[in-house]
N, C-alpha and C positions, 0 to 999 in steps of 0.2 A: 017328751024330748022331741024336738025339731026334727024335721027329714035331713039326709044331710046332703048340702048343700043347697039349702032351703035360702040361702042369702043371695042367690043366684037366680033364682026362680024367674025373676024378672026378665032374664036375659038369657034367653034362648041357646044362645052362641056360647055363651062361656058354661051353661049349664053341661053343656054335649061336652066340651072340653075338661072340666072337671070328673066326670064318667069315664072319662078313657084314660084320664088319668088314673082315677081307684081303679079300674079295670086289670091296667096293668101294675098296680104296684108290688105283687109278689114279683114279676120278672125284674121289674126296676130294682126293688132291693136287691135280690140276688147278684144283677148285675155290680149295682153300687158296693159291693161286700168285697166284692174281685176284685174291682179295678179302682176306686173311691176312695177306700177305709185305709188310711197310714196306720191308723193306731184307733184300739178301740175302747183305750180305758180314758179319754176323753173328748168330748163334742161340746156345739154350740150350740143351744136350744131358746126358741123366741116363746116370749111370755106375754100373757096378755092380762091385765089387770087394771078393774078398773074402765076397762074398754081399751085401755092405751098399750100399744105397742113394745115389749124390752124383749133386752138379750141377755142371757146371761152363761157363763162357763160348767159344764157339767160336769161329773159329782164336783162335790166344795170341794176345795182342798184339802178338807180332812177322812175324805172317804176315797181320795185318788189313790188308786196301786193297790187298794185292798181285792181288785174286781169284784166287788158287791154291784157293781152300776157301771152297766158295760156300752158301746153300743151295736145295739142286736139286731137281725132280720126284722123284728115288730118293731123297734123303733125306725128303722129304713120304712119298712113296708107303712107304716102312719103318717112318715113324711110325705111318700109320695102319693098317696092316700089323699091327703091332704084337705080334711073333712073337720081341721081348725087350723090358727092360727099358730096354736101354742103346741101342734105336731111338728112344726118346723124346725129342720136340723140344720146347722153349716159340720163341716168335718175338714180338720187339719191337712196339711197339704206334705207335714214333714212326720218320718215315724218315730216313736222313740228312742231309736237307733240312729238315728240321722240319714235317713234314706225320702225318696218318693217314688212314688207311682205314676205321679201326673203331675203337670204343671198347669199354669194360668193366668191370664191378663183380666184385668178387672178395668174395664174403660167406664167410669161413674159418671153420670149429671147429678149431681148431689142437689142444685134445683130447679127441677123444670118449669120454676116459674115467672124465670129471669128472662128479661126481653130476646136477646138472643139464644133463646133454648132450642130453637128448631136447626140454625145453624149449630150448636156446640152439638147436637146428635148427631148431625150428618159429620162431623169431623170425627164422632167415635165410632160411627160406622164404619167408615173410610179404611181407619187406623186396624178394627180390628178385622176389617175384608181386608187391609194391604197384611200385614204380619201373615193373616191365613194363608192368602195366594204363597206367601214367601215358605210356608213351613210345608206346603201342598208341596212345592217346589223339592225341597229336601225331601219328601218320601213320608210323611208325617198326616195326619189325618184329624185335621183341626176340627174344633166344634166350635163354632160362632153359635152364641146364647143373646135371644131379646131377653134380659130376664126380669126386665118391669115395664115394658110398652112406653117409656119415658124418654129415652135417648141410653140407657145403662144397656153396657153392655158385657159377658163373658165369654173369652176365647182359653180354653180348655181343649187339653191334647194329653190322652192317655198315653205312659210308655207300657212297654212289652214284659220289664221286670222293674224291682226296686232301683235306681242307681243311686249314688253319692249325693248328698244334698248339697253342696260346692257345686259340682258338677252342675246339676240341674239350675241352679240359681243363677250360676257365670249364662248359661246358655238363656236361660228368659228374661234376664236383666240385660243382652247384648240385644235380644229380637226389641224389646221396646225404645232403646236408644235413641232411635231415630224419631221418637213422639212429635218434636216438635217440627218435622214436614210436616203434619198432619194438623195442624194449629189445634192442637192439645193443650190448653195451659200447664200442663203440671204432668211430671211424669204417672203414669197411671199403676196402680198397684199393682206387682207380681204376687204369685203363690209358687214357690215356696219366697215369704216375704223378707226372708234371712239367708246368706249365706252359711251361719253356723249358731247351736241353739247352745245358749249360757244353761247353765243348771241349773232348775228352778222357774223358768222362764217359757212361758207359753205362746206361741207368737198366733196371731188372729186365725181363725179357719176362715172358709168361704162357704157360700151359699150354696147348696145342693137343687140340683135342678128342679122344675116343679111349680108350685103355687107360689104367687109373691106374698110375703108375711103381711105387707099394707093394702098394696095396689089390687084392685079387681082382675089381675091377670096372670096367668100360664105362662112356663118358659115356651118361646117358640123357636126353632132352628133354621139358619140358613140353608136355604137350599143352592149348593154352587153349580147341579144340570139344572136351575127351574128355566134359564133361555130367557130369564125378565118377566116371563110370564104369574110363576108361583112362587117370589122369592124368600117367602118364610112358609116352612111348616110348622101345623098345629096338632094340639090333640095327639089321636094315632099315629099319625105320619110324622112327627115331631118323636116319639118317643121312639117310633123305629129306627129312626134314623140316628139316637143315639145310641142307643141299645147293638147297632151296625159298627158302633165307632172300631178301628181297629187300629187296637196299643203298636206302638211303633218304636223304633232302635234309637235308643240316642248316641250321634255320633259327636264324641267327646276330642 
């Protein structure tokens, strides 16, 4: 069997980053159990087969609500682990009550290999540094996410307790409104990505922080004291700094 993270070997830089991620993956889970987990009798888990890349919904729908297949501190702790591909979790944004814990902007380059890719980054940078200042502003305590070195971007704000899934949706669907100062083509994706959940119906989760499933790269965080100097953290300093995050009031 391979060492792990033996696919990295090559590269020094991402090997150290990879290490402080397994390092800290019991706190990370714990963390993400508290403040992450709406609901734990279903997730998103990446597959790898073949060599290629899938996604697929966890348990089938014929073993959903039995709780045989939950998701647990070791499947958290393997995510952020992150010593394969097919460890990789996303988790739902609404509970099965209709509440959330946290919200999020999803600013995507779906591909970064279109001529202007380096401007369509810098406009989701933009967007997802303007929304943070704005929510900094109200008392709120944003996470700005590189979360594939590409131009994608996640802005993620834990709240303080579960609130109303209405409630939370009207409020992250007003913060992105204004996309198009930002010359955003297309509104970009909220979590929670519904107003209100039909019966039967599962609406997409998001990517949990961490290793990208494709890309050679670590989530890294904004740093809003770096002065220009350090403006992403990595690795350690990256995982402190969410681990710091502090859930905040939503005022309705």
């Amino acid at each position: 069997m391979a060492a792990p993270f033996s696919e990295f070997v090559g590269n020094k830089r991402l090997l150290w980053i990879a290490q402080e991620w397994d390092k800290y993956a019991d706190e990370l889970a714990e963390w993400a159990m508290e403040h992450l987990v709406n609901r734990r009798d279903v997730w998103g888990q990446y597959t790898v087969r073949e060599g290629e890349v899938g996604f697929v919904t966890l348990p089938i729908p014929e073993r959903r609500g039995t709780g045989s297949d939950m998701v647990t501190m070791q499947k958290l702790r393997r995510h952020f682990s992150g010593r394969a591909a097919s460890h990789l979790i996303s988790l739902h944004s609404i509970s099965d009550h209709e509440t959330c814990k946290w919200f999020a902007i999803d600013i995507d380059l779906h591909d970064p290999t279109v001529m202007n890719a380096d401007e369509l980054a810098a406009n989701n940078l933009a967007a997802a540094l303007g929304w943070a200042r704005r929510l900094r502003e109200q008392l709120f305590d944003p996470c700005v996410i590189d979360t594939n070195g590409r131009g994608g971007f996640h802005l993620v704000v834990l709240l303080d307790k579960e609130y109303p899934l209405a409630d939370v949706y009207d409020f992250v669907s007003d913060l992105r409104s204004d996309y198009e100062k930002y010359d955003l083509p297309r509104k970009p994706e909220i979590f929670p990505p519904r107003r209100e959940v039909v019966e039967g119906s599962l609406p997409y989760p998001l990517r949990v922080p961490g290793r990208h499933h494709t890309f050679p790269h670590y989530s890294r965080v904004w740093n809003f004291d770096g002065m220009g100097e350090n403006d992403w953290l990595e690795g350690a300093e990256a995982i402190e700094a969410i681990l710091a995050l502090r859930p905040a009031e939503l005022r309705v």
